[in-house]
N, CA, C and O atoms as CSV, one atom per row, in Angstrom:
chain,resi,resn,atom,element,x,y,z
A,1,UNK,N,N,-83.864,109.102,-149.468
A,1,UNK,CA,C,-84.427,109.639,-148.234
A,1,UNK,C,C,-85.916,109.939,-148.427
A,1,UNK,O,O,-86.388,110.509,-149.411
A,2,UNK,N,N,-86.672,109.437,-147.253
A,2,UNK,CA,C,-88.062,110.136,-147.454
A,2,UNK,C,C,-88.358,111.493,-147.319
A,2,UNK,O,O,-87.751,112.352,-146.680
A,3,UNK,N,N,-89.786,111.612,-148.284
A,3,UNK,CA,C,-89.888,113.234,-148.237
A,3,UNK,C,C,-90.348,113.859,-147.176
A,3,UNK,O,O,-91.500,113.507,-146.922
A,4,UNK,N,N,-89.853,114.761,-146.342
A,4,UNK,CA,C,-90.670,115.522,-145.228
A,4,UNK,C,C,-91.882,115.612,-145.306
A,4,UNK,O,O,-92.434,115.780,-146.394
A,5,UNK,N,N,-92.573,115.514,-144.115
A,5,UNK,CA,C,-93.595,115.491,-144.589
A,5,UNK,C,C,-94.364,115.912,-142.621
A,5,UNK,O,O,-93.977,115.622,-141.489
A,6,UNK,N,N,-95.713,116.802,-143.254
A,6,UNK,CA,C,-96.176,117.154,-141.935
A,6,UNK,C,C,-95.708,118.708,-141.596
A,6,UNK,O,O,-95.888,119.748,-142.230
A,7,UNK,N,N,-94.930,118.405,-140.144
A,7,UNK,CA,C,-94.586,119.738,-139.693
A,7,UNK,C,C,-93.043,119.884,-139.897
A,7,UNK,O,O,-92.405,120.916,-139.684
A,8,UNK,N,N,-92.420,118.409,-140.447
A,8,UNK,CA,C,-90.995,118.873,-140.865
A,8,UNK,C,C,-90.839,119.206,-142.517
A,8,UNK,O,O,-89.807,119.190,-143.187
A,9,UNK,N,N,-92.206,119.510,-142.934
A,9,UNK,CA,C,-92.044,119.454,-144.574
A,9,UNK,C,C,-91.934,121.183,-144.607
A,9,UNK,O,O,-92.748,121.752,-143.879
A,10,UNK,N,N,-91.038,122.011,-145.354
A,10,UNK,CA,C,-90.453,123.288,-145.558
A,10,UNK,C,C,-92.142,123.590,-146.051
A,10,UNK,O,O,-93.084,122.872,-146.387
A,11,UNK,N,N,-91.949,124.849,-145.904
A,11,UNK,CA,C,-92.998,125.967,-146.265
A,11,UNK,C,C,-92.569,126.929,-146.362
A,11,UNK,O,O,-91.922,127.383,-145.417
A,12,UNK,N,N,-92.759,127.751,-147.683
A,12,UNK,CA,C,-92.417,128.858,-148.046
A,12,UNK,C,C,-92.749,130.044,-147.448
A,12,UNK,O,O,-93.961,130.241,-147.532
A,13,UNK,N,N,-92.037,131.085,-146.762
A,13,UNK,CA,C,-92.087,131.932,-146.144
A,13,UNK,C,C,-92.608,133.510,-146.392
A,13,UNK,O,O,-92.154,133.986,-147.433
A,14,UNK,N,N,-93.409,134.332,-145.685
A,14,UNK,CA,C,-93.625,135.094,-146.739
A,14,UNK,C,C,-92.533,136.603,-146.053
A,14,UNK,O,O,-92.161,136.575,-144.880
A,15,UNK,N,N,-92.236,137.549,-146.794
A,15,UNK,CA,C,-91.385,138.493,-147.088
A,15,UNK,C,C,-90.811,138.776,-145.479
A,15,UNK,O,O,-89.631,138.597,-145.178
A,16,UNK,N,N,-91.723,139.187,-144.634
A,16,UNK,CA,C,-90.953,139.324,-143.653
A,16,UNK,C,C,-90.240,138.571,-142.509
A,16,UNK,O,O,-89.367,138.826,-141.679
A,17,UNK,N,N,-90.988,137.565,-142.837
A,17,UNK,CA,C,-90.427,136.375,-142.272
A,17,UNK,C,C,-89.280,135.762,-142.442
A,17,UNK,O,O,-88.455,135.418,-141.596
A,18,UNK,N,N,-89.273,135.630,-143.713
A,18,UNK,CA,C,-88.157,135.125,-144.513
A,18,UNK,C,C,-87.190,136.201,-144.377
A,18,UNK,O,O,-86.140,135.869,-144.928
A,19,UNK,N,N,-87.130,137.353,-143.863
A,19,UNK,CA,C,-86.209,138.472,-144.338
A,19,UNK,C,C,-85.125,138.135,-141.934
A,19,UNK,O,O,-83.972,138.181,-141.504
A,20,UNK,N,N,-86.360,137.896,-141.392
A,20,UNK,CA,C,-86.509,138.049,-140.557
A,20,UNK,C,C,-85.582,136.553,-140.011
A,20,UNK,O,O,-84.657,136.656,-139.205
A,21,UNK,N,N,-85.999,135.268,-140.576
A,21,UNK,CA,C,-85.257,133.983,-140.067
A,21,UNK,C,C,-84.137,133.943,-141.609
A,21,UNK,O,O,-83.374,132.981,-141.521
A,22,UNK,N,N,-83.931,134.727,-142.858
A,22,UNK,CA,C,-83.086,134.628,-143.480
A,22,UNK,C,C,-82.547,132.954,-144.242
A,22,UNK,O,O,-81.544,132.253,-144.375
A,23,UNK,N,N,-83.963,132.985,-144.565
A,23,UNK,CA,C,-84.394,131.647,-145.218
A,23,UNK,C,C,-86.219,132.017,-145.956
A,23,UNK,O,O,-87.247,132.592,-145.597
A,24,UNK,N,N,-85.721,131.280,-147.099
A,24,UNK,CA,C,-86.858,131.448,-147.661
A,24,UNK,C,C,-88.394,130.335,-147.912
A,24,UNK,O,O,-89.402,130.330,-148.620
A,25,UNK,N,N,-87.773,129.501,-146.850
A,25,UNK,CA,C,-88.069,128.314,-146.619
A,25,UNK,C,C,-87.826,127.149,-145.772
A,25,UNK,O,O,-86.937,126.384,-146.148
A,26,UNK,N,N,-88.571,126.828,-144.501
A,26,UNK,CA,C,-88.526,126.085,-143.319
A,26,UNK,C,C,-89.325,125.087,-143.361
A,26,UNK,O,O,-90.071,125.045,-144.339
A,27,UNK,N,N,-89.427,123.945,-142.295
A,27,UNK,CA,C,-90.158,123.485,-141.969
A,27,UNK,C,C,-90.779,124.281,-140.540
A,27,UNK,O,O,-90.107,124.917,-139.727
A,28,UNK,N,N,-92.128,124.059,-140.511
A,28,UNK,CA,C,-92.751,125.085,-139.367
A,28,UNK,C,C,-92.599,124.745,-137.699
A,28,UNK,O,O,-93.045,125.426,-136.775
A,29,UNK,N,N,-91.779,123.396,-137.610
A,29,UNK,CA,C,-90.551,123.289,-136.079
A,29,UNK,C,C,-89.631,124.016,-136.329
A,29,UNK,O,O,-89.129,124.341,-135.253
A,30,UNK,N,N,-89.037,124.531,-137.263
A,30,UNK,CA,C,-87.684,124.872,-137.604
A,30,UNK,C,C,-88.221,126.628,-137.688
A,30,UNK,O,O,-87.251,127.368,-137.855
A,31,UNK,N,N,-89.034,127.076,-137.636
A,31,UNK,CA,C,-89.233,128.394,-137.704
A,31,UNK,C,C,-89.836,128.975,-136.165
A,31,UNK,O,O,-89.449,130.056,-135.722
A,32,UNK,N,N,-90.996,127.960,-135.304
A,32,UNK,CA,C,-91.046,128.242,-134.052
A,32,UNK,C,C,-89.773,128.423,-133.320
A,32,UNK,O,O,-89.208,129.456,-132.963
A,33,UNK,N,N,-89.461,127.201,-133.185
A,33,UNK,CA,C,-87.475,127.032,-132.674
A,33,UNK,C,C,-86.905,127.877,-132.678
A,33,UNK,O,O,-86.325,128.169,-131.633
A,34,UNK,N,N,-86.702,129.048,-134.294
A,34,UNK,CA,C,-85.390,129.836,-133.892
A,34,UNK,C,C,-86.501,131.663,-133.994
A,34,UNK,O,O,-85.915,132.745,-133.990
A,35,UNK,N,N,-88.313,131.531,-134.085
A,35,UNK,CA,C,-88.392,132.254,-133.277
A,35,UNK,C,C,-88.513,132.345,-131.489
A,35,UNK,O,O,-88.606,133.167,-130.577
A,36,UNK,N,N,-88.448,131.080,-131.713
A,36,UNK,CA,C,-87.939,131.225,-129.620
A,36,UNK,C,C,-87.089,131.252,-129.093
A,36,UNK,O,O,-86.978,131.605,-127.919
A,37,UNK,N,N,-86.132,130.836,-129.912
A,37,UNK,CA,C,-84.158,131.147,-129.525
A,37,UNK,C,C,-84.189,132.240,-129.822
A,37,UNK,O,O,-83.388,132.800,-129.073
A,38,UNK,N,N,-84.801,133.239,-130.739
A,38,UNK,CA,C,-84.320,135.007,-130.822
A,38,UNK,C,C,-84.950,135.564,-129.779
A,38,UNK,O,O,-84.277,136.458,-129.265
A,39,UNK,N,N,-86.628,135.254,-128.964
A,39,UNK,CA,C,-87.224,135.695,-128.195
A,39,UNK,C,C,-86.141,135.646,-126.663
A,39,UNK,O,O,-85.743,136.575,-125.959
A,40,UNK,N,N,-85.866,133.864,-126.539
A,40,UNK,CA,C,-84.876,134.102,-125.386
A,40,UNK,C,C,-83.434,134.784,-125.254
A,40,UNK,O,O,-82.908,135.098,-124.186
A,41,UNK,N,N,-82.946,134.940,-126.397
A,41,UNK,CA,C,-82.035,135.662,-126.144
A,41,UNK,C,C,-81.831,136.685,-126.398
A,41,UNK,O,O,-80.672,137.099,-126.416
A,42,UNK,N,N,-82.997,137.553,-126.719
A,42,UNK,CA,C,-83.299,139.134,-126.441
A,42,UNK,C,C,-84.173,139.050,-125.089
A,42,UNK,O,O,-84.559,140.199,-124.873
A,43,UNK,N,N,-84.522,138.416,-124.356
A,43,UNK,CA,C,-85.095,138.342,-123.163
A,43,UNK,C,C,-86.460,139.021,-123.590
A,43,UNK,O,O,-86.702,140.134,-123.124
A,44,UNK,N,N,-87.183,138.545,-124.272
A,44,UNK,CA,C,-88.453,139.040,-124.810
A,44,UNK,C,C,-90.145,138.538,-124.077
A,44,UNK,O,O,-91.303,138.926,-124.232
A,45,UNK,N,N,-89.371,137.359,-123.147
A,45,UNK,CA,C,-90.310,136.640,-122.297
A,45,UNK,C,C,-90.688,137.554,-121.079
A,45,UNK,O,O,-89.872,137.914,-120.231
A,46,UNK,N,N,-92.171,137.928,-121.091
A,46,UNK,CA,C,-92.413,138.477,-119.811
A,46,UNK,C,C,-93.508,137.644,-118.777
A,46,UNK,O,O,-94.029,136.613,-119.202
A,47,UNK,N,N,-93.737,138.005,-117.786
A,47,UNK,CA,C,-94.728,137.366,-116.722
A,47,UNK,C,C,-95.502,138.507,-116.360
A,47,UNK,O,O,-95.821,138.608,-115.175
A,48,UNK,N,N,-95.800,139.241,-117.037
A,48,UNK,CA,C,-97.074,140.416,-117.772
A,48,UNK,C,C,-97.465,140.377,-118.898
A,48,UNK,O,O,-96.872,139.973,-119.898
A,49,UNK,N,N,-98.933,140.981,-118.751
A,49,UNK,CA,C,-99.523,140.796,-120.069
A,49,UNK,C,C,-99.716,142.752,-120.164
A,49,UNK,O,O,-100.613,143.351,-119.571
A,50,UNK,N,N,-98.933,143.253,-120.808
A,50,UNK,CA,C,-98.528,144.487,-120.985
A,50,UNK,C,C,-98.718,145.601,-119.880
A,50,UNK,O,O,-99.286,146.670,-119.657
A,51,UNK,N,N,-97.867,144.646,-119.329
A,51,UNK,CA,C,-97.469,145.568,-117.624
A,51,UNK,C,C,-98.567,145.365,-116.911
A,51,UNK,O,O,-98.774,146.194,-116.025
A,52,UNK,N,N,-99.595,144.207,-117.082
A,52,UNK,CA,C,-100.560,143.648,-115.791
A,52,UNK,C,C,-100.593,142.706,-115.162
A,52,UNK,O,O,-101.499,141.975,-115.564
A,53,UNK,N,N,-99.886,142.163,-114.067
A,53,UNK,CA,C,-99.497,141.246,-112.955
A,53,UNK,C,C,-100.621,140.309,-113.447
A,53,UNK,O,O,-100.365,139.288,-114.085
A,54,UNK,N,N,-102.070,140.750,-113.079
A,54,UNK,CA,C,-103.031,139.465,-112.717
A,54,UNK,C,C,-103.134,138.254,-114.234
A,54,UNK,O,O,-103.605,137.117,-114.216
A,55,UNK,N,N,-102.708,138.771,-115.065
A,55,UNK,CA,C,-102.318,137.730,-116.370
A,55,UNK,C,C,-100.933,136.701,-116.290
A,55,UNK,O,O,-100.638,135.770,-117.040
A,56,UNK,N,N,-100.377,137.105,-115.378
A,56,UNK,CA,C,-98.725,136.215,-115.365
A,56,UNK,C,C,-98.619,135.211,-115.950
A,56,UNK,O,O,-99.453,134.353,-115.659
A,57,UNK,N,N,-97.852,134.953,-116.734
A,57,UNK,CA,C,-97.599,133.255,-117.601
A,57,UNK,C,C,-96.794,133.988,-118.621
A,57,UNK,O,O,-96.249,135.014,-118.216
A,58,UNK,N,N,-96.608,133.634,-119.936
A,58,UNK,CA,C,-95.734,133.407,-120.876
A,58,UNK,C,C,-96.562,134.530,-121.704
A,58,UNK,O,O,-97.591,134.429,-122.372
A,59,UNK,N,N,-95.686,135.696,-121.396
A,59,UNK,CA,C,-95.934,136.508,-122.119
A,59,UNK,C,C,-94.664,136.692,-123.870
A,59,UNK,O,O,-93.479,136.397,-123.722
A,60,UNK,N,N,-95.060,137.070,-124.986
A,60,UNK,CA,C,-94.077,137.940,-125.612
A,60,UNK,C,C,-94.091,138.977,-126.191
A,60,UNK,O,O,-94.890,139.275,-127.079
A,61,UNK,N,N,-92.942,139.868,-125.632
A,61,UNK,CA,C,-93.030,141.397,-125.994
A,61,UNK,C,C,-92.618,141.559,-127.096
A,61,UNK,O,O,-91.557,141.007,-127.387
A,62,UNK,N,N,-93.300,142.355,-128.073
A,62,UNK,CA,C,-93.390,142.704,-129.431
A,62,UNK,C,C,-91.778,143.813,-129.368
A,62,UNK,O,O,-91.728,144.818,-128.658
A,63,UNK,N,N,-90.870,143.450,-130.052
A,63,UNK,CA,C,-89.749,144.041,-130.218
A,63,UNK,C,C,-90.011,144.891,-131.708
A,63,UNK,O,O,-90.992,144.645,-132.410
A,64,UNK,N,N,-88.854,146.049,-132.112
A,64,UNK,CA,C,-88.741,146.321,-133.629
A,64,UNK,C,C,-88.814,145.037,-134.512
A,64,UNK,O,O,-89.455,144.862,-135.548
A,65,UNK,N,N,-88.178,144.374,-133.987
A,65,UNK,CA,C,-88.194,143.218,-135.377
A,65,UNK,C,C,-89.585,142.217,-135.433
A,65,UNK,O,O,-89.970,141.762,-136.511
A,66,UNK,N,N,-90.019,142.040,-134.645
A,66,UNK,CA,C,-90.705,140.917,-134.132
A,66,UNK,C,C,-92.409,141.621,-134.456
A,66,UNK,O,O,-93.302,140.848,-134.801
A,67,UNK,N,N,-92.642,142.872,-134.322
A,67,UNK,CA,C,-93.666,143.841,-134.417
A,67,UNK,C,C,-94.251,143.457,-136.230
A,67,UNK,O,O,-95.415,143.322,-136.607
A,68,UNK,N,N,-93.087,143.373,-136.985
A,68,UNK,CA,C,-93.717,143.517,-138.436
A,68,UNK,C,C,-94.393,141.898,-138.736
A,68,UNK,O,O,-95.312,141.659,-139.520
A,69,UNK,N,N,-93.696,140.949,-137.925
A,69,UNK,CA,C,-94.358,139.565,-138.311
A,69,UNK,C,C,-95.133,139.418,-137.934
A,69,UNK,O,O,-96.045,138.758,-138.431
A,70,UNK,N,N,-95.140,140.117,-136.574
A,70,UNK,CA,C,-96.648,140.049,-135.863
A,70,UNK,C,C,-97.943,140.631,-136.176
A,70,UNK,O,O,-99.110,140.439,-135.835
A,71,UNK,N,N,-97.383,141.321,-136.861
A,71,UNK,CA,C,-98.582,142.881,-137.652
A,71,UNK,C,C,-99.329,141.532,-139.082
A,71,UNK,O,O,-100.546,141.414,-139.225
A,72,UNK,N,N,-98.598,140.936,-139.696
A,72,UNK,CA,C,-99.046,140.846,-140.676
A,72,UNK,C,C,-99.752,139.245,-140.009
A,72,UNK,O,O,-99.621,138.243,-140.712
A,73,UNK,N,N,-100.441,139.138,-138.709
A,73,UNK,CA,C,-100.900,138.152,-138.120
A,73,UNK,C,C,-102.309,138.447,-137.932
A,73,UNK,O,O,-102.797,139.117,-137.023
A,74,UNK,N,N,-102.981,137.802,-139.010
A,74,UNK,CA,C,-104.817,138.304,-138.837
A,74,UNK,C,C,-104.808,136.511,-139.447
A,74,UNK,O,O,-104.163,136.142,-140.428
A,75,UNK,N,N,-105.773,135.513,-138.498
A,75,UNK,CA,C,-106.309,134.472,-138.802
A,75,UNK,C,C,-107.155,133.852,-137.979
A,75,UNK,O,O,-107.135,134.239,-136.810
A,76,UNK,N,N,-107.978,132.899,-138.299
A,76,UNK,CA,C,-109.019,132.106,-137.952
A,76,UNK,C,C,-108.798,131.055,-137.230
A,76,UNK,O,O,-109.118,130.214,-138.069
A,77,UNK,N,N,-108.555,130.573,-136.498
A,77,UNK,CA,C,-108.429,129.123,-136.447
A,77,UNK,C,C,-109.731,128.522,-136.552
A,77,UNK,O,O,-110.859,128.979,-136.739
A,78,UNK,N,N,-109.172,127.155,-136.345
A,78,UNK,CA,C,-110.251,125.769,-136.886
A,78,UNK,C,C,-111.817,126.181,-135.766
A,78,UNK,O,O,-113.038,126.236,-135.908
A,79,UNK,N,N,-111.117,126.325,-135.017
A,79,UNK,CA,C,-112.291,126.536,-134.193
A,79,UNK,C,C,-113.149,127.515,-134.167
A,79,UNK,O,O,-114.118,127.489,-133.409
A,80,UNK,N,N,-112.873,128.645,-135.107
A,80,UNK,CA,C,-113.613,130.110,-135.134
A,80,UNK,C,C,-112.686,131.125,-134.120
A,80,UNK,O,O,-113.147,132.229,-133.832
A,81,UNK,N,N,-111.825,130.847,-133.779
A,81,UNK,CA,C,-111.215,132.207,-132.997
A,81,UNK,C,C,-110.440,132.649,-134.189
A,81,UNK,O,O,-109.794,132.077,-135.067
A,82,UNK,N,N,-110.893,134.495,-133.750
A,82,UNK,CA,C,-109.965,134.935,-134.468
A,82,UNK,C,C,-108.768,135.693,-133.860
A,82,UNK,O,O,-108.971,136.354,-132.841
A,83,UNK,N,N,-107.330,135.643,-134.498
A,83,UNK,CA,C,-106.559,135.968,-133.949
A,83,UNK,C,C,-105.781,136.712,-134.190
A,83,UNK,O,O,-104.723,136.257,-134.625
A,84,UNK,N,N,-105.936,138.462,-134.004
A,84,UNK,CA,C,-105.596,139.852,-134.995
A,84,UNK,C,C,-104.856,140.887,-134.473
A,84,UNK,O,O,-105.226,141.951,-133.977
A,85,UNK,N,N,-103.609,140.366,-134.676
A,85,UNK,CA,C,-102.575,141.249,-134.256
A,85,UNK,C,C,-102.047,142.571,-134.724
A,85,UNK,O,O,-101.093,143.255,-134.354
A,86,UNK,N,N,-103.005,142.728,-135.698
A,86,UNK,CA,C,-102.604,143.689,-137.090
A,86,UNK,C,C,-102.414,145.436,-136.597
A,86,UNK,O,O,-101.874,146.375,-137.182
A,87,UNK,N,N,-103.131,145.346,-135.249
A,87,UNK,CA,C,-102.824,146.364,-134.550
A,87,UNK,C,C,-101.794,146.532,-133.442
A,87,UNK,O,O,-101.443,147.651,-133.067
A,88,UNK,N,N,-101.409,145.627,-133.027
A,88,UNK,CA,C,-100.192,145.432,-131.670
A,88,UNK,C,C,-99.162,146.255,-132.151
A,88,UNK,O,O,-98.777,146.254,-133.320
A,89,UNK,N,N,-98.563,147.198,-130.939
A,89,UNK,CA,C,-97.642,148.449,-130.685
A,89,UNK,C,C,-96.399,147.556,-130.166
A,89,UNK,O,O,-96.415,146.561,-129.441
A,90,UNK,N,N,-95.341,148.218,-130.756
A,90,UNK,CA,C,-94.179,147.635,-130.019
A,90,UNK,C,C,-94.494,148.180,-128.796
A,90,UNK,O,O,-95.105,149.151,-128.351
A,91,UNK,N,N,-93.465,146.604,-128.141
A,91,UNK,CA,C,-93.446,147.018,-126.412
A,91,UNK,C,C,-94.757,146.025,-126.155
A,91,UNK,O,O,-94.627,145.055,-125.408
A,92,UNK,N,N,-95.801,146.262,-126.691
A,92,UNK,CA,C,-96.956,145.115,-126.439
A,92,UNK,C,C,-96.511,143.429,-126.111
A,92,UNK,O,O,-95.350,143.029,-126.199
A,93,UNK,N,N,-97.674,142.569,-125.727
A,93,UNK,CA,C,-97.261,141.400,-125.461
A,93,UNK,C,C,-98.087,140.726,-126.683
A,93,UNK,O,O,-98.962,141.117,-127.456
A,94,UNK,N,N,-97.441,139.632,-126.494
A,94,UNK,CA,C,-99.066,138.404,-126.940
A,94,UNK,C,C,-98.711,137.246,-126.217
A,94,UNK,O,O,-97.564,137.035,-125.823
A,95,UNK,N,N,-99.616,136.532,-126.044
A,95,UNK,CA,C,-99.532,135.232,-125.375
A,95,UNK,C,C,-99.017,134.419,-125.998
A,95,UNK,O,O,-99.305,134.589,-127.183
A,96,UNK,N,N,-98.157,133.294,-125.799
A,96,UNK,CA,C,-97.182,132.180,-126.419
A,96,UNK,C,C,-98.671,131.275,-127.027
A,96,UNK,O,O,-98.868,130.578,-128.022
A,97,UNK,N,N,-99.018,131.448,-126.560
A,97,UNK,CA,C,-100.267,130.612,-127.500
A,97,UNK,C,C,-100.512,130.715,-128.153
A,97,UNK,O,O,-100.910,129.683,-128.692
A,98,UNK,N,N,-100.627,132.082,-129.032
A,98,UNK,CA,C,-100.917,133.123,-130.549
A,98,UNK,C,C,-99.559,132.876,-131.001
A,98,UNK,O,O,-99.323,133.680,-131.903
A,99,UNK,N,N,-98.279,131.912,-130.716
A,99,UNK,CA,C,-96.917,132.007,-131.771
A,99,UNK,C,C,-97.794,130.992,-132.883
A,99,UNK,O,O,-97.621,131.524,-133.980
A,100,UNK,N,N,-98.428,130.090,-133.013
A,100,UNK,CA,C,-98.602,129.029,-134.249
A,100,UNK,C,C,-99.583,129.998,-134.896
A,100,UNK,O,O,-99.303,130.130,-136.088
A,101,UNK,N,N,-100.722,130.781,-134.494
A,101,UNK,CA,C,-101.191,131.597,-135.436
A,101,UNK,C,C,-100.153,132.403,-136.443
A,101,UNK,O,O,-100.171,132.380,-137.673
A,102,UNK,N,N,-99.250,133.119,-135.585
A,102,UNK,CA,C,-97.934,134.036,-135.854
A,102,UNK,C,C,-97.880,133.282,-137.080
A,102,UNK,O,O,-98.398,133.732,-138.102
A,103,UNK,N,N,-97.354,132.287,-137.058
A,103,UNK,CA,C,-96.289,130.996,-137.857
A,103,UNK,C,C,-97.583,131.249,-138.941
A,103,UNK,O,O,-97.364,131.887,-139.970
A,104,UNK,N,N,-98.568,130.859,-138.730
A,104,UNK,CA,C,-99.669,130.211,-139.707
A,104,UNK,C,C,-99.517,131.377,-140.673
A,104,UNK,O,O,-99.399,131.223,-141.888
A,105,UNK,N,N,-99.525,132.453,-140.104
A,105,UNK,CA,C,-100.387,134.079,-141.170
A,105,UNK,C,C,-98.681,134.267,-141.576
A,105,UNK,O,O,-98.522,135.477,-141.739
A,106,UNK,N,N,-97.692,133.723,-141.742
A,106,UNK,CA,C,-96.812,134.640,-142.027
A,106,UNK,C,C,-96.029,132.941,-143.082
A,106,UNK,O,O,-94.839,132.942,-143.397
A,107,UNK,N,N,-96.637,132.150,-143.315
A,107,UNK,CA,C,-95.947,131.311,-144.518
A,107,UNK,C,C,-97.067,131.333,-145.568
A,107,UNK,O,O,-98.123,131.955,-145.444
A,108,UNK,N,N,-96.649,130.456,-146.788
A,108,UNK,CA,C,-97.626,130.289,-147.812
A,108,UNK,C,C,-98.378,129.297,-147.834
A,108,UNK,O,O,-99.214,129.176,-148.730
């Protein structure tokens, strides 16, 4: 079989993550995926951006569990944005757009 490779090649997870999807090692489709199957089926999707209408779209609310992966989310992207969650309160949102940062700051 060929070796994975890309975004189906596993990446090692770091502590809370791994504690969190109960694997110590994914490929990074395989870790968005079943953090969006836990988001939908805790109903974690809002159409507020922390209880403000004029933002509506794809919000996600920072749960107990979901708060510590998100905390340890401080990064750069390619383009110079930075993207620093290191302060977000449960109950808070973030935009579905900040999940691949999420993903990025929380493997090895």
């Amino acid at each position: 079989m060929a070796e994975a490779r890309g975004l189906d090649r596993p990446v090692k997870l770091k502590a809370d993550l791994a504690e969190f999807l109960g694997a110590g090692s994914l490929p990074r489709t395989e870790i968005t995926k079943k953090l969006w199957d836990y988001i939908k089926a805790n109903g974690l999707q809002a159409k507020t951006q922390n209880g403000k209408p004029e933002n509506a779209g794809k919000f996600i609310v920072a749960d107990a569990k979901l708060i510590k992966i998100f905390n340890n989310t401080k990064v750069t992207s390619k383009t110079g944005k930075l993207t620093d969650l290191t302060t977000l309160k449960e109950g808070e949102t973030i935009d579905m757009m900040q999940m691949a940062s999420v993903v990025s700051a929380n493997i090895e």
